[in-house]
C-alpha positions, 0 to 999 in steps of 0.5 A: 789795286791796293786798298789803303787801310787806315788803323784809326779808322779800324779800330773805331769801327765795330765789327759789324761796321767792318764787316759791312764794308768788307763785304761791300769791298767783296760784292764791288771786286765779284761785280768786276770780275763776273759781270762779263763772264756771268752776266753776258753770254752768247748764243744763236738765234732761228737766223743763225746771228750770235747774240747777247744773253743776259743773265742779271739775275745769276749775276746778282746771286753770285755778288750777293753771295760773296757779299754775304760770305765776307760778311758772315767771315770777317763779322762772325768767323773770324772774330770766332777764330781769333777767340778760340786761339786766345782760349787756347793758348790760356786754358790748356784743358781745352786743348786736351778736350779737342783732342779728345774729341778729334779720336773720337769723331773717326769713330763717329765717322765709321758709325755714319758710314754704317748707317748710311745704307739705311738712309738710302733706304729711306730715301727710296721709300720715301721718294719711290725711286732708285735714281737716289741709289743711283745718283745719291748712293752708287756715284757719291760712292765711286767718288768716295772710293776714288778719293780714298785712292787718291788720298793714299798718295797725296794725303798720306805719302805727300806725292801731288797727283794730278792725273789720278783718272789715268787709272780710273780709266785704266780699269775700266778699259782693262775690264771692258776688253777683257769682258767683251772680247773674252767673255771674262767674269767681273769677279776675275776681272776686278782683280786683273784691273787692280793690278792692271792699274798698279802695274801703270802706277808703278811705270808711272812712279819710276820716272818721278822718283826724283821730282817733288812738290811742281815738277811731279805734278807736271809730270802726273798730269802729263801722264792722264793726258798721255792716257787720254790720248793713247785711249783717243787714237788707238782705235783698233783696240779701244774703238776710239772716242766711240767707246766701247759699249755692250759690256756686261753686267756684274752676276750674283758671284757667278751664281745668278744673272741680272740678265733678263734673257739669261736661263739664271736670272735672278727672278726666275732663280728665286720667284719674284717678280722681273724688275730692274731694280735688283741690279742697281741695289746690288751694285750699291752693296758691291760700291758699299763694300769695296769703299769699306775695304778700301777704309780698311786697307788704309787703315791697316796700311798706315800702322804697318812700316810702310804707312809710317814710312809713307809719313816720314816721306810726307813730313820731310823726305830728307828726314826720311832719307836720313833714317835709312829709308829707301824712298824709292820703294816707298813711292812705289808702294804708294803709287801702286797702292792708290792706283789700284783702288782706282782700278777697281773703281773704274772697272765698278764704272764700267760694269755699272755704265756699260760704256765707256768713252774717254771723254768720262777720264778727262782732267776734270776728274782728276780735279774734282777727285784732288778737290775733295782730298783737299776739301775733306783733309788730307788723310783723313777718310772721314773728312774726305767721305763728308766731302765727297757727299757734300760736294757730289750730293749737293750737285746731284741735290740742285738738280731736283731743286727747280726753282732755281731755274726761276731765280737764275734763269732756265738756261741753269744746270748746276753741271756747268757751275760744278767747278764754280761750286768747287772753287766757292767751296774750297775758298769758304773751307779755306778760310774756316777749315785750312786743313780740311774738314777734318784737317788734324794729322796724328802720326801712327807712332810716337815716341814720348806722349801724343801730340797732333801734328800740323801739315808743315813741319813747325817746331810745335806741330812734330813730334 
């Protein structure tokens, strides 16, 4: 249904008049469409009988909430926005000054990042706890880690990828067999897994050499599914949907055992008290660092020949072809290079849970891993960090917040509204953000001056 806009009308309306009925607009279409999805749902009751749920009051939190979002967008946001380009089309310092502020906020970033083990600290001082290592500091790091990897391949090379979690499961198979059946050391076995998996991202990038933009999304969903399913059904090896549990714990670089029964656990070997708190705080140093050498092989990456190759490919790959750029090899780099990162972190989340199951490497987490490079800014690591603690904190956060469950009911868990929270997320950071969190793209070589560069090749963005 198009609705008619009448110019006299807008331009006697303020603001504020405008934005007040835009929201009505927005609650009015929020009311339609959720009212069945939100505000009714089934279940059973002691006599076996489907019936009705309501949940007005989840219904009225959505409306309100959209409501409110347009009107803060088009009262506040976009008259902001409209501002700021007319500003920046007059006063060319102000370019220069954002400009300046944007090199400096990786910086900032990489401080932050620094940090915040410290934080996490406080945290579980404060709290008395190690579920916000746990939940806070280990799972936002796995995804961090994850979206890095990923970002190899969609942000920097520009290959869409939606079946990244095929090497996240990869890894934490490879380890799990290996560990279980031959007994092997985690500190053998990360590397066997990072290779492991870039040897798949390999296999995977050869048949997709040709495919770009829809078609290569296709395929690389197909192929996490393909995974999935080998992983399901090939139970002599992986055991099925059972999983494959008992696998070990990571040691003290050989030296020492979180293992209670062990004649070297760590307690014993240092006099102190037995707890098992040792093993979650060194599994958040161990994440910590290998989300730090993941920063630091991208970065390193991207000013060598293949990451400025990797660029060129992602700007146009015609262009990139012209200037004697063998772009078969280039996508295999790249393929190869994020699965590896996602290799080592699944085999981090095998040795971490001590299970493993297919059902933890479905396409959900191949969405939620692409949500967060989106969200955060395609290549930037910065960016993609605050969207990993923004969205996984946030959900990890609404868990301790109970009095939610007395707003929208007690049947509320935030994990089956993850998505919705996603999809919420990527709208707002759509309309303020288009490009991410931190969404300016600069190349790694110039020629004449330095200039950013925008996500479509404009006439004004290249250079």
């Amino acid at each position: 249904m198009a609705v008619t806009v009448n110019p006299e009308r807008d331009a006697v309306a303020t603001p504020i008049q405008r934005a007040l009925r835009e929201a009505f607009y927005a609650g009015a279409i929020a009311l339609g469409l959720f009212v069945l999805f939100i505000g009714l749902r089934t279940d059973q009751n002691m006599s076996n009988e489907l019936i009705l749920v309501q949940r007005w009051g989840l219904l009225a939190g959505v409306v309100i909430a959209t409501a409110v979002g347009r009107f803060l967008y088009v009262g506040f946001a976009q008259p902001a926005m409209q501002r700021a380009k007319e500003d920046k089309a007059k006063a060319p310092a102000v370019v220069a000054e954002a400009g300046f502020v944007r090199r400096n906020f990786t910086k900032i970033g990489i401080g932050a990042l620094l940090l915040y083990p410290i934080v996490i600290v406080l945290l579980v001082g404060f709290q008395g706890s190690l579920k916000w290592v746990d939940n806070f500091g280990i799972q936002i790091l796995i995804y961090v880690m994850l979206a890095w990897g990923l970002n190899i391949v969609v942000g920097l090379a520009g290959l869409l990828d939606l079946g990244y979690v095929a090497f996240y499961a990869v890894g934490a198979y490879a380890y799990a067999l290996l560990g279980t059946h031959y007994g092997l050391s985690f500190w053998i076995l990360l590397p066997a897994a990072g290779c492991m998996a870039a040897f798949w991202g390999v296999l995977l990038g050869f048949p997709v050499l040709r495919l770009r933009g829809d078609y290569l999304a296709i395929v690389t969903l197909a192929f996490g599914e393909i995974i999935r399913l080998v992983l399901i059904n090939w139970r002599e090896v992986t055991n099925g949907s059972a999983g494959i549990s008992g696998i070990p714990k990571v040691s003290f670089f050989g030296l020492m055992s979180f293992n209670v029964s062990d004649p070297n656990y760590i307690a014993k070997v240092l006099g102190i008290a037995q707890s098992g708190a040792y093993y979650k705080i060194f599994l958040y140093y161990l994440i910590l660092a290998l989300c730090l050498l993941t920063a630091f092989v991208t970065i390193r990456l991207r000013r060598l020949p293949v990451g400025r190759a990797w660029e060129a490919l992602r700007e146009d790959e015609i262009a990139c072809r012209s200037l004697g750029i063998n772009t078969t090899t280039t996508k295999l780099t790249a393929f190869a290079t994020g699965a590896m990162f996602g290799g080592f972190a699944g085999s981090f989340f095998a040795a971490r849970q001590g299970f493993v199951s297919p059902e933890s490497f479905v396409f959900l987490e191949s969405a939620i891993i692409l949500a967060i490079v989106v969200l955060g800014g395609m290549g930037s690591l910065v960016g993609i960090a605050i969207a990993a603690l923004v969205m996984i904190g946030g959900t990890e956060i609404l868990r301790e917040l109970d009095f939610l469950k007395a707003v929208f009911g007690p049947d509320f868990t935030p994990e089956l509204y993850r998505m919705l929270l996603f999809g919420m997320a990527m709208v707002i950071v759509m309309l303020w953000k288009p490009r991410g969190f931190v969404g300016s793209r600069e190349p790694t070589a110039f020629l004449k001056e330095r200039r950013a560069v925008s996500s479509s090749f404009t006439k004004e963005g290249h250079g």
